[in-house]
mmCIF file as Biopython writes it, N, C-alpha, C and O atoms, coordinates in Angstrom:
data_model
#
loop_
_atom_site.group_PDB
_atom_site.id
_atom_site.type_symbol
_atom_site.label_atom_id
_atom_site.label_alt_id
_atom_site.label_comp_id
_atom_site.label_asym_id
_atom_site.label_entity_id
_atom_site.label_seq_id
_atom_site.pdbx_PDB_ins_code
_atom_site.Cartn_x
_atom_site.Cartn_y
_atom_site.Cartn_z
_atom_site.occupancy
_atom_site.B_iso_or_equiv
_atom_site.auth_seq_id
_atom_site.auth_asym_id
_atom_site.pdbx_PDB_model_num
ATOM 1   N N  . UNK A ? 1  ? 7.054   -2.176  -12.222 1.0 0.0 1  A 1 
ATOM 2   C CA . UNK A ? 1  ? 7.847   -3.104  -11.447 1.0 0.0 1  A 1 
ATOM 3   C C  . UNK A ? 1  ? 8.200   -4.316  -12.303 1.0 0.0 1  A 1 
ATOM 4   O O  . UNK A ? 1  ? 7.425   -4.857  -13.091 1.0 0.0 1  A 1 
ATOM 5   N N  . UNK A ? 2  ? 9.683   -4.743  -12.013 1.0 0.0 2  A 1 
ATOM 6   C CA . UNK A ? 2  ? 9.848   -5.477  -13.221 1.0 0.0 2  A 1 
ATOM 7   C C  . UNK A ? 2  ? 9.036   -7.067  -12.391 1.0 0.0 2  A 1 
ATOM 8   O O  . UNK A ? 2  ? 8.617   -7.105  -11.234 1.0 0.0 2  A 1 
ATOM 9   N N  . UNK A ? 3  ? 9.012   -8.214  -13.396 1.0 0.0 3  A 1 
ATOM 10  C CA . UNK A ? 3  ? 8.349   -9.500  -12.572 1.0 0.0 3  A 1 
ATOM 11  C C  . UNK A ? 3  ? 6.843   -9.377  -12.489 1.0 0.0 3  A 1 
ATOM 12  O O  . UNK A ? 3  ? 6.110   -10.361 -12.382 1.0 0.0 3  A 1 
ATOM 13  N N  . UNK A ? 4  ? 6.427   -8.171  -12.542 1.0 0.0 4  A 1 
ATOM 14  C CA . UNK A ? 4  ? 4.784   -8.216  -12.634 1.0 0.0 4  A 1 
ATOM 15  C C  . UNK A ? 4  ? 3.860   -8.173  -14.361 1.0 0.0 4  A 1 
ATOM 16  O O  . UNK A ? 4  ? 4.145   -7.238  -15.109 1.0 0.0 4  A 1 
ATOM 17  N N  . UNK A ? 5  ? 3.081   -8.957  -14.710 1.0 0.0 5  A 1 
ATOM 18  C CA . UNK A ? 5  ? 2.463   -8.129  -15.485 1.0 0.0 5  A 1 
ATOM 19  C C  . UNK A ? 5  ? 1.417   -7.313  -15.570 1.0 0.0 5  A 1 
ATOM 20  O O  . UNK A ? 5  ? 0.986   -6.827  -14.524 1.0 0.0 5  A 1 
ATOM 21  N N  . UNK A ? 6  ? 0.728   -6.958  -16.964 1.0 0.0 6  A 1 
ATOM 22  C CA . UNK A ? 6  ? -0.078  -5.390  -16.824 1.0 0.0 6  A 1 
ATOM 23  C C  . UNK A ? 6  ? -1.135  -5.634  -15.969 1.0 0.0 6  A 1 
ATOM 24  O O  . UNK A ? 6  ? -1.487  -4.659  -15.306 1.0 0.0 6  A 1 
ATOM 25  N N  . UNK A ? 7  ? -1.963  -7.048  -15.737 1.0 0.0 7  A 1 
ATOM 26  C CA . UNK A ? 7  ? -3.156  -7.069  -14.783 1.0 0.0 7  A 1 
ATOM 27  C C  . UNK A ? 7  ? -2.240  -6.294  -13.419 1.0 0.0 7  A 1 
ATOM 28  O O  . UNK A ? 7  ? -2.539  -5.314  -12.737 1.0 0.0 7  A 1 
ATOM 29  N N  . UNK A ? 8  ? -1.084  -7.158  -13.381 1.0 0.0 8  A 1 
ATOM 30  C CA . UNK A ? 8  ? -0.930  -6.770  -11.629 1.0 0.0 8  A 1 
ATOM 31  C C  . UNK A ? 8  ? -0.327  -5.838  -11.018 1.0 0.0 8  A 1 
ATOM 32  O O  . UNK A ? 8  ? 0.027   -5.705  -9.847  1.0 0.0 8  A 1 
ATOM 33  N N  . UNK A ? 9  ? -0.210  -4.943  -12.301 1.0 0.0 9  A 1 
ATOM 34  C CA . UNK A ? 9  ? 0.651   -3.325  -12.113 1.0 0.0 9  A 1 
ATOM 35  C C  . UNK A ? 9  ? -0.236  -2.768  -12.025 1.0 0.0 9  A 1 
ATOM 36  O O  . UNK A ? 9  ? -0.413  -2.317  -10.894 1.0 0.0 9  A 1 
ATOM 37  N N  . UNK A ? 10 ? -1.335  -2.435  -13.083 1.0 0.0 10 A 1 
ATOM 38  C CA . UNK A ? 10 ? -3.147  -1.735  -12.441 1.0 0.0 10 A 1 
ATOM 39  C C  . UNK A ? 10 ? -3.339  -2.270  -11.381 1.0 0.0 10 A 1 
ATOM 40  O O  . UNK A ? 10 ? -3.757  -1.422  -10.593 1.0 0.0 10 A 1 
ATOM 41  N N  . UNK A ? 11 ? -3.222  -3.650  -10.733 1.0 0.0 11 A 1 
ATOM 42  C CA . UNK A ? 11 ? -3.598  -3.868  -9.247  1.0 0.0 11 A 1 
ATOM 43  C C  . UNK A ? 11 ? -3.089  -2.947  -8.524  1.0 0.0 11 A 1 
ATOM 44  O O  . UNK A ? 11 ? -3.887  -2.173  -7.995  1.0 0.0 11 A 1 
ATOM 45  N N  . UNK A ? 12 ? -1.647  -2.752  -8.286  1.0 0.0 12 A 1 
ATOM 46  C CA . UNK A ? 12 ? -0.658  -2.141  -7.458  1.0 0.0 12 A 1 
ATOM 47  C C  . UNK A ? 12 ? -0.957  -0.366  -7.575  1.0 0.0 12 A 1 
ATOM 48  O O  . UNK A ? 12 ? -1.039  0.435   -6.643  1.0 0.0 12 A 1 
ATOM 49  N N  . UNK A ? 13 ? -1.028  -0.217  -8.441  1.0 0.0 13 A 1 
ATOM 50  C CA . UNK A ? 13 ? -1.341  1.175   -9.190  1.0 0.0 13 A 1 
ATOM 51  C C  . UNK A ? 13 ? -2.538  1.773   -7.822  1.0 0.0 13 A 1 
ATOM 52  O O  . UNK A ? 13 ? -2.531  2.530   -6.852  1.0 0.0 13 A 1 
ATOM 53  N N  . UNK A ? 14 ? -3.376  0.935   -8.478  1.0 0.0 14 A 1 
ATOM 54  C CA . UNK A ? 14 ? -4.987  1.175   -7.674  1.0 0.0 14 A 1 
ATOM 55  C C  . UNK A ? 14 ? -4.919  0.994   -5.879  1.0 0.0 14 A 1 
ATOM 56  O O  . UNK A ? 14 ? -5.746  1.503   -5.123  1.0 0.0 14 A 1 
ATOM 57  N N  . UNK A ? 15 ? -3.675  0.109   -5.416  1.0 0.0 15 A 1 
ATOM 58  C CA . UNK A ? 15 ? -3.878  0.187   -3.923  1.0 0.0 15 A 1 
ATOM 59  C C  . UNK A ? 15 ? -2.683  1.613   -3.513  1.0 0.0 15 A 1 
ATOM 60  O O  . UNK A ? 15 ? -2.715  2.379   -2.550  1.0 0.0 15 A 1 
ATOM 61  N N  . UNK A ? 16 ? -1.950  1.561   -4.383  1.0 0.0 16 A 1 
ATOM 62  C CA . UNK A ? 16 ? -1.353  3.210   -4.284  1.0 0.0 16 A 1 
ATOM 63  C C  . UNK A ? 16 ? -2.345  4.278   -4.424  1.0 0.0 16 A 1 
ATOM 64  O O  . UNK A ? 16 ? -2.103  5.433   -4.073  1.0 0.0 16 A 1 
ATOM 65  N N  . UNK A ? 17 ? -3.317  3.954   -4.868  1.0 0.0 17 A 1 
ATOM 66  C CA . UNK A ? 17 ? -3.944  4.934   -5.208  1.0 0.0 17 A 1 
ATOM 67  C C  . UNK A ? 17 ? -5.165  4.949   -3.554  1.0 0.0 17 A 1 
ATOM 68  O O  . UNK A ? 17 ? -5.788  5.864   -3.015  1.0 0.0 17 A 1 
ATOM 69  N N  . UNK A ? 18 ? -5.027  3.452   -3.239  1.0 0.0 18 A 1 
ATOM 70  C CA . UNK A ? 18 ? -5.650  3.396   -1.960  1.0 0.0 18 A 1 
ATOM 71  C C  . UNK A ? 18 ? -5.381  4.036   -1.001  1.0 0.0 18 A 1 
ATOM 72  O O  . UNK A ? 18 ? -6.075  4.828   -0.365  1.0 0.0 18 A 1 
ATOM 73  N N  . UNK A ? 19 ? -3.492  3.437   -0.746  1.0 0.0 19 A 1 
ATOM 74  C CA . UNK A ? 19 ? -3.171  4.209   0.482   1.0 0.0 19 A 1 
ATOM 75  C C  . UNK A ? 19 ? -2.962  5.966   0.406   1.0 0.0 19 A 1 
ATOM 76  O O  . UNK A ? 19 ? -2.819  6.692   1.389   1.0 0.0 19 A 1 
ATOM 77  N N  . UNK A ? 20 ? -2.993  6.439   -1.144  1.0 0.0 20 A 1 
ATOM 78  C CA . UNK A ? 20 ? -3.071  8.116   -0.415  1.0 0.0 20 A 1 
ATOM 79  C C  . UNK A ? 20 ? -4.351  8.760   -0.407  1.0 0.0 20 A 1 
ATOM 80  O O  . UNK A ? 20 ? -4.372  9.953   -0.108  1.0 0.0 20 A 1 
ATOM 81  N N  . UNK A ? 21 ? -5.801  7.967   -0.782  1.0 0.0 21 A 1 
ATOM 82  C CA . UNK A ? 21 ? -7.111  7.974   -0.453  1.0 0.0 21 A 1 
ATOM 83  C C  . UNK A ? 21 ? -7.179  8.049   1.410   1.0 0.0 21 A 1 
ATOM 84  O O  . UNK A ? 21 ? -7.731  8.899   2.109   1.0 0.0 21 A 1 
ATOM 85  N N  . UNK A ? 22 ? -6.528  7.024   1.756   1.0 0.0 22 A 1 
ATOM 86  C CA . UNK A ? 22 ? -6.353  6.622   3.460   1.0 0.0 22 A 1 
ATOM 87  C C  . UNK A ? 22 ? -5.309  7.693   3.976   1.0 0.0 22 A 1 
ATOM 88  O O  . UNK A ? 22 ? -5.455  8.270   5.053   1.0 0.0 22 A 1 
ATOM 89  N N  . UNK A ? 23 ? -4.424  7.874   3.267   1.0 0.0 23 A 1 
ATOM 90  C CA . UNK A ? 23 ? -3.496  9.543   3.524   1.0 0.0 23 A 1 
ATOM 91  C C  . UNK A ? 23 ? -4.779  10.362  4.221   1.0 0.0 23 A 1 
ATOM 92  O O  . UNK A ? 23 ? -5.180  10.630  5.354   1.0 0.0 23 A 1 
ATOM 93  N N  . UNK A ? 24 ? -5.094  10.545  3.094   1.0 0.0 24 A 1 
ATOM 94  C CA . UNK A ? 24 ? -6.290  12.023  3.175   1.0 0.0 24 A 1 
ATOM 95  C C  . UNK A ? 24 ? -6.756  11.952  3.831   1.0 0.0 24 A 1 
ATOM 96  O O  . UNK A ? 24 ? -7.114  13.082  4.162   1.0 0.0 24 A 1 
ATOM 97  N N  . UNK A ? 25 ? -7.284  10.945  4.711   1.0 0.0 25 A 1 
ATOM 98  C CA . UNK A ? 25 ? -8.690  11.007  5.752   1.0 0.0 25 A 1 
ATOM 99  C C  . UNK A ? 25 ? -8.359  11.595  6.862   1.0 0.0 25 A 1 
ATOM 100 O O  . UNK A ? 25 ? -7.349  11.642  7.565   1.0 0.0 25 A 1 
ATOM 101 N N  . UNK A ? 26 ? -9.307  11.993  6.880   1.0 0.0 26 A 1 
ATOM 102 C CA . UNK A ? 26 ? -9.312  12.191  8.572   1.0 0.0 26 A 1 
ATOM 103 C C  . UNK A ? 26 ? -10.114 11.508  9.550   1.0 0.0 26 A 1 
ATOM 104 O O  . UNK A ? 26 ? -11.214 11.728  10.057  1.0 0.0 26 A 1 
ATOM 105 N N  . UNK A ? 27 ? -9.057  10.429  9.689   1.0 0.0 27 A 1 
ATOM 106 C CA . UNK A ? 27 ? -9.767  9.253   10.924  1.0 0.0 27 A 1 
ATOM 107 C C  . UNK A ? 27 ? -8.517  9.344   12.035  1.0 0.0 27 A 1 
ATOM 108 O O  . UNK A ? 27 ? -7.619  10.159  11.829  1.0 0.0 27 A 1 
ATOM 109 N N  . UNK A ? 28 ? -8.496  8.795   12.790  1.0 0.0 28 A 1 
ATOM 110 C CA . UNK A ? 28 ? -7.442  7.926   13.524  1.0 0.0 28 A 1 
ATOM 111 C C  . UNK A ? 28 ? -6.388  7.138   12.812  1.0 0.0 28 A 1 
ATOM 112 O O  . UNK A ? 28 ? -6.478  6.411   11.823  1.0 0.0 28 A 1 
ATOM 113 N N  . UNK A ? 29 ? -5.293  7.488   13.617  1.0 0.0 29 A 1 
ATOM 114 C CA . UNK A ? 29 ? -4.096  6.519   13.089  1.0 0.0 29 A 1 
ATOM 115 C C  . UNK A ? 29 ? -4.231  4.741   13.176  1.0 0.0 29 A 1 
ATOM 116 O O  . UNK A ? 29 ? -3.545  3.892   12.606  1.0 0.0 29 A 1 
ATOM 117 N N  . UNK A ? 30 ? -5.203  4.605   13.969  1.0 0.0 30 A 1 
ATOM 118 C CA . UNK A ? 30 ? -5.937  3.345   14.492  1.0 0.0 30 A 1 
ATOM 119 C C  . UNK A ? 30 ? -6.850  3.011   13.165  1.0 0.0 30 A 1 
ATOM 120 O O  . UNK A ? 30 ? -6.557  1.915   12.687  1.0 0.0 30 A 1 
ATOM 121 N N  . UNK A ? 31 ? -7.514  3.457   12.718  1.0 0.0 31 A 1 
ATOM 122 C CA . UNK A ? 31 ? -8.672  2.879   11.614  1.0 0.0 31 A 1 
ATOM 123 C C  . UNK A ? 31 ? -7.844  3.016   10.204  1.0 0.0 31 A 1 
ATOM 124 O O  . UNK A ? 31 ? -8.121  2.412   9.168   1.0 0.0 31 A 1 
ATOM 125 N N  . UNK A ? 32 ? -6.972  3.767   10.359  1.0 0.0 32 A 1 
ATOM 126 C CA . UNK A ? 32 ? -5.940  4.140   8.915   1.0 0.0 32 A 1 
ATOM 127 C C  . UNK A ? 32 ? -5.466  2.815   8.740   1.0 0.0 32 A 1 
ATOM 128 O O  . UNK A ? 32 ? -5.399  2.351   7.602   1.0 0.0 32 A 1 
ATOM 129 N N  . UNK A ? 33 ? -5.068  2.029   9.907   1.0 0.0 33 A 1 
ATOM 130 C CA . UNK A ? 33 ? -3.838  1.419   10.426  1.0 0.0 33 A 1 
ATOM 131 C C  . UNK A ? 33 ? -4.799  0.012   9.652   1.0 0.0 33 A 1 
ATOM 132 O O  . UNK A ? 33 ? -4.345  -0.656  8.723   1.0 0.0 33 A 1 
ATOM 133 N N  . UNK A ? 34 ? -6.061  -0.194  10.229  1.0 0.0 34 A 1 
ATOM 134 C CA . UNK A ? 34 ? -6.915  -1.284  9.940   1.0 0.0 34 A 1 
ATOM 135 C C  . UNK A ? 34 ? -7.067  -1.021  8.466   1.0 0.0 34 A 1 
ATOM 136 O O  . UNK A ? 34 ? -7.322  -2.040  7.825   1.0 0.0 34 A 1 
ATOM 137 N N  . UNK A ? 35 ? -6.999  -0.189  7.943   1.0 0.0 35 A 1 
ATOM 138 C CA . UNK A ? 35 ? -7.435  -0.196  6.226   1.0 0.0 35 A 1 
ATOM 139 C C  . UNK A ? 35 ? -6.024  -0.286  5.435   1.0 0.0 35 A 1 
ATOM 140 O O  . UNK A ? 35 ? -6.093  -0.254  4.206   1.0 0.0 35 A 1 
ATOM 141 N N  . UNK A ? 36 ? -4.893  -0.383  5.974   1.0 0.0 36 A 1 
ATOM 142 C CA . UNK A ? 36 ? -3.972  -0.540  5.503   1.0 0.0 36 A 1 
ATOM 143 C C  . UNK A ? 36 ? -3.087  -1.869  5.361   1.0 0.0 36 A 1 
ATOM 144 O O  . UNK A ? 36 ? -2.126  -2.133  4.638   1.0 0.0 36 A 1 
ATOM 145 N N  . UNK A ? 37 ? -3.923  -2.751  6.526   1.0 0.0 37 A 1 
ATOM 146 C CA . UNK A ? 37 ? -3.280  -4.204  6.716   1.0 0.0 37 A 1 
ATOM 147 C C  . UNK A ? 37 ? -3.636  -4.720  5.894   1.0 0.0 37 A 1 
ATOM 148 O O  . UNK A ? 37 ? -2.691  -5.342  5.407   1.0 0.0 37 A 1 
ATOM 149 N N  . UNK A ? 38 ? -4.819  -4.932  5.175   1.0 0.0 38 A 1 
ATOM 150 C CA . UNK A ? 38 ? -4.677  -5.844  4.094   1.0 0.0 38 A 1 
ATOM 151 C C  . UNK A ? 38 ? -4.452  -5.501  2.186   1.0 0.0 38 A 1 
ATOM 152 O O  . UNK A ? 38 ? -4.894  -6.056  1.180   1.0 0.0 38 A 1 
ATOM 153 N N  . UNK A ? 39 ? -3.368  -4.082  2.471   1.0 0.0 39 A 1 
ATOM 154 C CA . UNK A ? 39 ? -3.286  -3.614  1.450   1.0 0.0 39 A 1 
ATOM 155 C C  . UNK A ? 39 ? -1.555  -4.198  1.651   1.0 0.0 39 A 1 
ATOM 156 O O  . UNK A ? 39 ? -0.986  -4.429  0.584   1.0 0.0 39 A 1 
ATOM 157 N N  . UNK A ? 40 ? -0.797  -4.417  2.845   1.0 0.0 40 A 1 
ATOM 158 C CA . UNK A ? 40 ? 0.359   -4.850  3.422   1.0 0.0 40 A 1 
ATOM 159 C C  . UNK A ? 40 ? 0.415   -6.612  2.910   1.0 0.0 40 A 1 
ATOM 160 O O  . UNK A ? 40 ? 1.500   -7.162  2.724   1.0 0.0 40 A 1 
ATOM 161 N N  . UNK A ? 41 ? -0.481  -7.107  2.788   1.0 0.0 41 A 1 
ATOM 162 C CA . UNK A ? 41 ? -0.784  -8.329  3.159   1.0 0.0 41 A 1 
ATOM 163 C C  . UNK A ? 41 ? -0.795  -8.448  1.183   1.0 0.0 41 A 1 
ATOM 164 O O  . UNK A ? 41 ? 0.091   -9.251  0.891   1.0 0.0 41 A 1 
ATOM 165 N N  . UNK A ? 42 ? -1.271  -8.084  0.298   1.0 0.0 42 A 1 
ATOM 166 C CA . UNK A ? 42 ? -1.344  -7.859  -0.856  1.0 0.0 42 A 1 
ATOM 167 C C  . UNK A ? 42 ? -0.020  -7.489  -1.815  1.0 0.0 42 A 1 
ATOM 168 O O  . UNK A ? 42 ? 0.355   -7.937  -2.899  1.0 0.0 42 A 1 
ATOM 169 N N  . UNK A ? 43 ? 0.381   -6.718  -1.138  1.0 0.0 43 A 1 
ATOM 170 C CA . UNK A ? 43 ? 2.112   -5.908  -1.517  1.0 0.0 43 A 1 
ATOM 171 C C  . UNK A ? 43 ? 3.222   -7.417  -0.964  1.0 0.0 43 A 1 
ATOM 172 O O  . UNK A ? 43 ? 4.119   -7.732  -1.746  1.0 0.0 43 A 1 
ATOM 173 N N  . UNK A ? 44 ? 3.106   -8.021  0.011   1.0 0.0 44 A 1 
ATOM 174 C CA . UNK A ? 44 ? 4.034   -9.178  0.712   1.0 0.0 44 A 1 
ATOM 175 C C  . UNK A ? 44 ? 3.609   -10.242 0.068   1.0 0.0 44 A 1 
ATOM 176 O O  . UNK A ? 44 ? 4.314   -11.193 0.406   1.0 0.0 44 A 1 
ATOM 177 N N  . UNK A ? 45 ? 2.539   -10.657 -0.945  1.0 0.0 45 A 1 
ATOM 178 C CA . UNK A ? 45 ? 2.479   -11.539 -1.982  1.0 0.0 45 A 1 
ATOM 179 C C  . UNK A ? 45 ? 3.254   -11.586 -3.045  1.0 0.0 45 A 1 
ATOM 180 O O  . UNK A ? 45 ? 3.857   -12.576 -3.458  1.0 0.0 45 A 1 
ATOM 181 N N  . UNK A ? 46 ? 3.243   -10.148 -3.650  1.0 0.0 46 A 1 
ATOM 182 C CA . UNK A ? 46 ? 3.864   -9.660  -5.107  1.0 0.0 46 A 1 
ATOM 183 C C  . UNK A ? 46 ? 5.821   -9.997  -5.056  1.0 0.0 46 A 1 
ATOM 184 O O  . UNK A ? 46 ? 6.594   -9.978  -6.014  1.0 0.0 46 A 1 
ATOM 185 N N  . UNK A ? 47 ? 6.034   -10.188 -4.059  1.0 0.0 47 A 1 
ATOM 186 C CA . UNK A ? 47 ? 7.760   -10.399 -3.910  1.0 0.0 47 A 1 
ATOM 187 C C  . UNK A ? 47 ? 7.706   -9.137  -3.177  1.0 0.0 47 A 1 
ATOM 188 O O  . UNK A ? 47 ? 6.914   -8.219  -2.964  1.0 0.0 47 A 1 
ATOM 189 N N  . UNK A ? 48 ? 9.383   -9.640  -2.763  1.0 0.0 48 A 1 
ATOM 190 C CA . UNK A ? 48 ? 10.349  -8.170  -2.269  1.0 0.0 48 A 1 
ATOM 191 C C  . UNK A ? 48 ? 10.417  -7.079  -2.785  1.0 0.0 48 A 1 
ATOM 192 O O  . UNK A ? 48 ? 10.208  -6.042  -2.155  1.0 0.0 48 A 1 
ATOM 193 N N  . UNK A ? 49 ? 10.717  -7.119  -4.010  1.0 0.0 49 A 1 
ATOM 194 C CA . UNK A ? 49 ? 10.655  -5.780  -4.636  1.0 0.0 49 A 1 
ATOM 195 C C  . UNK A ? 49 ? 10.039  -4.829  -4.619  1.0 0.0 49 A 1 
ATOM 196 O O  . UNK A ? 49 ? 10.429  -3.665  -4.709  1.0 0.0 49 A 1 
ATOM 197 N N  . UNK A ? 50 ? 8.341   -5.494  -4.424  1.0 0.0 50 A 1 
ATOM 198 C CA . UNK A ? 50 ? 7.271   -4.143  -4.691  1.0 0.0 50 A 1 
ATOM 199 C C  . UNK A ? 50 ? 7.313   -4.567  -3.177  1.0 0.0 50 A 1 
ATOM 200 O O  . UNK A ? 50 ? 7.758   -3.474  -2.828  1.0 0.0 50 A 1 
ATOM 201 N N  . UNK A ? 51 ? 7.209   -5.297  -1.921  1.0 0.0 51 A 1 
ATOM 202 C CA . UNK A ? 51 ? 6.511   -5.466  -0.503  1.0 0.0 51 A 1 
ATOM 203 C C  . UNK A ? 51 ? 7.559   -3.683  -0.188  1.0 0.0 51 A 1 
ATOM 204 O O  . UNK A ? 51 ? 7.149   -2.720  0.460   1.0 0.0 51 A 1 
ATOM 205 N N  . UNK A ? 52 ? 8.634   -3.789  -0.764  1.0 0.0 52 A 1 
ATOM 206 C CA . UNK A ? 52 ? 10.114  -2.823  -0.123  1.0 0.0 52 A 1 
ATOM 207 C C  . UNK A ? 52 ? 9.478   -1.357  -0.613  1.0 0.0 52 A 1 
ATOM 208 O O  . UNK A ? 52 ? 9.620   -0.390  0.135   1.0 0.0 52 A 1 
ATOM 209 N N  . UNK A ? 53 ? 9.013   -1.262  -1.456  1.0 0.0 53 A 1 
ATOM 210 C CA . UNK A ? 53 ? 8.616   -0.335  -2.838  1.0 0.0 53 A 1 
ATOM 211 C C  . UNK A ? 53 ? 7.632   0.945   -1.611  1.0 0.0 53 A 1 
ATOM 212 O O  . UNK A ? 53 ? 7.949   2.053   -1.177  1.0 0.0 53 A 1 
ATOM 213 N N  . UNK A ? 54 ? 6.151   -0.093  -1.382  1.0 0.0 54 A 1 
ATOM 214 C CA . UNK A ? 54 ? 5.319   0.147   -0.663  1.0 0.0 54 A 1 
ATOM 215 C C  . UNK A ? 54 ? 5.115   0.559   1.001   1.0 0.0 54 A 1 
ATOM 216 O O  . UNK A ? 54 ? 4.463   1.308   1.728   1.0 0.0 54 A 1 
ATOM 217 N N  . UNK A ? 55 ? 6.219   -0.557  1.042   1.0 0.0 55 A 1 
ATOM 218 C CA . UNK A ? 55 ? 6.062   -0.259  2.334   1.0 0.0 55 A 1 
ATOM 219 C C  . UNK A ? 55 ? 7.084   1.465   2.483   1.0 0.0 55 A 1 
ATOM 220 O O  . UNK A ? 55 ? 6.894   2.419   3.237   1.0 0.0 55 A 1 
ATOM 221 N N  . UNK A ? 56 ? 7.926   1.285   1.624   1.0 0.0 56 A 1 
ATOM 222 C CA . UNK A ? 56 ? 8.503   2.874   1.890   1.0 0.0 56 A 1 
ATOM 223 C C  . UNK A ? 56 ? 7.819   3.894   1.407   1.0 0.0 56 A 1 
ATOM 224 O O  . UNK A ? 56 ? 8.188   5.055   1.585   1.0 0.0 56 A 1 
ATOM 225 N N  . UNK A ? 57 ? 6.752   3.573   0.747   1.0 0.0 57 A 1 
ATOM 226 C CA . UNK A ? 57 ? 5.542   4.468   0.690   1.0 0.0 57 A 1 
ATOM 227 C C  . UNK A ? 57 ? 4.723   4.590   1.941   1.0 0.0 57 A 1 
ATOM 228 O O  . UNK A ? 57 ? 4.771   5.712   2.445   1.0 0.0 57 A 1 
ATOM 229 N N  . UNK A ? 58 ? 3.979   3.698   2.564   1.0 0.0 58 A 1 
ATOM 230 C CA . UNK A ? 58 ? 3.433   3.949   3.418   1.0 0.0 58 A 1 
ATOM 231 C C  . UNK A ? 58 ? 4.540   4.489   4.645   1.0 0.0 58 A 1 
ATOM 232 O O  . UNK A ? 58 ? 3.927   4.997   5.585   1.0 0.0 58 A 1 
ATOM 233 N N  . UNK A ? 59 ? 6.015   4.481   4.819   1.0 0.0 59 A 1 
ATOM 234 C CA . UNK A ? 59 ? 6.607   4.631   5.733   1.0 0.0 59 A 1 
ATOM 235 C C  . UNK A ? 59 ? 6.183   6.489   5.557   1.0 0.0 59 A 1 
ATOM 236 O O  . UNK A ? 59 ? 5.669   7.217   6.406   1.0 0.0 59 A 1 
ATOM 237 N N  . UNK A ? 60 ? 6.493   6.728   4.575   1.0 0.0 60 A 1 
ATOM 238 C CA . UNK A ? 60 ? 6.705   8.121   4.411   1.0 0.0 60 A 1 
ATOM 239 C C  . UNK A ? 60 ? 5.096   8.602   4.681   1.0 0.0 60 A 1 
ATOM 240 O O  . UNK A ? 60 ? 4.784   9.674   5.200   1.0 0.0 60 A 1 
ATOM 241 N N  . UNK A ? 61 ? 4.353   7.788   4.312   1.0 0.0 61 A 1 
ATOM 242 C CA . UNK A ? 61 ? 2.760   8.672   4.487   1.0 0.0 61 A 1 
ATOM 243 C C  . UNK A ? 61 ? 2.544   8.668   6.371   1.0 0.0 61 A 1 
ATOM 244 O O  . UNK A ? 61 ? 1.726   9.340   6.999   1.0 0.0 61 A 1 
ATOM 245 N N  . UNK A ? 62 ? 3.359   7.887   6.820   1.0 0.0 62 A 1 
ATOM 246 C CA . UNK A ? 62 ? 3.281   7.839   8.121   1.0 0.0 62 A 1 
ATOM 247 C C  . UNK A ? 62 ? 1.715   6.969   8.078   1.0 0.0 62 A 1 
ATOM 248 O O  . UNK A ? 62 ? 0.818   7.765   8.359   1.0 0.0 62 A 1 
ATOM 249 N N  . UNK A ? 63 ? 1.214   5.655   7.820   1.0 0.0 63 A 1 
ATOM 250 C CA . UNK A ? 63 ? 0.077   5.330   8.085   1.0 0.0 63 A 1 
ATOM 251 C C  . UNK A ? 63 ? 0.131   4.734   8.844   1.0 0.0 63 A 1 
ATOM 252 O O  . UNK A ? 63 ? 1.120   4.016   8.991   1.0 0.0 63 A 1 
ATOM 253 N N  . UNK A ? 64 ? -1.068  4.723   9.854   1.0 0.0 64 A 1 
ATOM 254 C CA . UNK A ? 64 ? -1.087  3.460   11.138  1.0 0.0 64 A 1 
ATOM 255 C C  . UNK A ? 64 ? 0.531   3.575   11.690  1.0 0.0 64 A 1 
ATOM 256 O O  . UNK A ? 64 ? 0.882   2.528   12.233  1.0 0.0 64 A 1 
ATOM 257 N N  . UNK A ? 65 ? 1.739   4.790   11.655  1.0 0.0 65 A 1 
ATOM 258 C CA . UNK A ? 65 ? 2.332   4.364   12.579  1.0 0.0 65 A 1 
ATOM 259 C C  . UNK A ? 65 ? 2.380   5.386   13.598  1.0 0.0 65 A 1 
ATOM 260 O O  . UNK A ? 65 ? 2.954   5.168   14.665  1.0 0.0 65 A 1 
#
């Protein structure tokens, strides 16, 4: 992502790597939903670019919706 550097691309990297860890589970769309807000909250710091990036990642994993 352009605007970030290498610390905060391994950050981003690693909560991608979160939300398809939280993909996999098998919990509730409810507890998915709670482990995903403050990965939302993390992505809406970094700018628009990556908040847009992610969130159309999680749109497609269908989490918490």
């Amino acid at each position: 992502m352009p605007g970030l550097n290498e610390a905060e691309t391994e950050e981003l990297k690693a909560k991608i790597d979160e939300l398809e860890q939280i993909n996999n589970e098998k919990i509730s769309k409810k507890k998915k939903w709670e482990k995903v807000k403050p990965i939302i909250s993390f992505v809406l710091d970094k700018g628009a670019d990556v908040a847009i990036t992610i969130m159309g990642l999680i749109l497609q994993m269908k989490l918490g919706i």
